[in-house]
GUMARTI-53551 format. One record per residue (C-alpha): x, y, z. Coordinates in pm, 1 decimal. Layout:
N
u  v  w
X  Y  Z
...
//
This chain:
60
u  v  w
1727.8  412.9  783.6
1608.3  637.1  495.6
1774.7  997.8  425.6
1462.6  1216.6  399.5
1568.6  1333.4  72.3
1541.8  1001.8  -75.0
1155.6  997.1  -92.7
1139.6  1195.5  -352.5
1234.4  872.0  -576.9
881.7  706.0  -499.3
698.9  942.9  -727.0
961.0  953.1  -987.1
902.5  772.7  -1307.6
1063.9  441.1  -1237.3
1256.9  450.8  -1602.4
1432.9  709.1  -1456.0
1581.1  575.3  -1145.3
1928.2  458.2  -1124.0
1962.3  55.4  -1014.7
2043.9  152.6  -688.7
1721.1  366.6  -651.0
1455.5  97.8  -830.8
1611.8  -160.8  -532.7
1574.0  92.9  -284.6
1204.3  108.6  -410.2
1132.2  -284.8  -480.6
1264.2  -321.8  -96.7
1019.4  -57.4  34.1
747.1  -238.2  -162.0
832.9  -571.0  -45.3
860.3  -408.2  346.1
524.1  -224.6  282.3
320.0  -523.6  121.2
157.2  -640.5  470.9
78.9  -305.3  571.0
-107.7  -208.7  274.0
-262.5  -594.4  276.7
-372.6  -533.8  614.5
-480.0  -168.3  513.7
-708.6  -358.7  244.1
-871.4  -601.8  469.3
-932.9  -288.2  744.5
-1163.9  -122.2  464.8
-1295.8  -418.9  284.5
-1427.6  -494.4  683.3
-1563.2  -147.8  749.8
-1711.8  -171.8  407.6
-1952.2  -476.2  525.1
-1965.2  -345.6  910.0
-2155.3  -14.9  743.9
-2396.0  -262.8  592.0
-2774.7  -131.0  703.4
-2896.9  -497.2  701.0
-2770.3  -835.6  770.6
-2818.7  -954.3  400.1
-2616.8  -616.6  294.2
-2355.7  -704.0  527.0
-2393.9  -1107.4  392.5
-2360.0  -973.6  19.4
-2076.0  -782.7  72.5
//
């Protein structure tokens, strides 16, 4: 589990992490990739399903 204090190394420039930190933050991306794929899809779906008309929806 993640310390709370060690978020703060997200938003840091990632020249200035230490090795240790930059894995920390390649395995968070690697953990996180489906969820933010998923996240994707979610809006790319409630993009289309907002669609007026079925050739809006069809287009998009």
């Amino acid at each position: 589990m993640l310390e709370p204090h060690r978020r703060f190394i997200l938003v840091a420039r990632e020249k200035d992490l230490s090795k240790s930190e930059q894995k920390l933050v390649d395995k968070l991306r690697r953990i996180n990739e489906p969820i933010h794929t998923a996240m994707l899809l979610v809006e790319y779906f409630h993009k289309a399903l907002d669609k007026k008309t079925i050739k809006g929806f069809e287009r998009r």
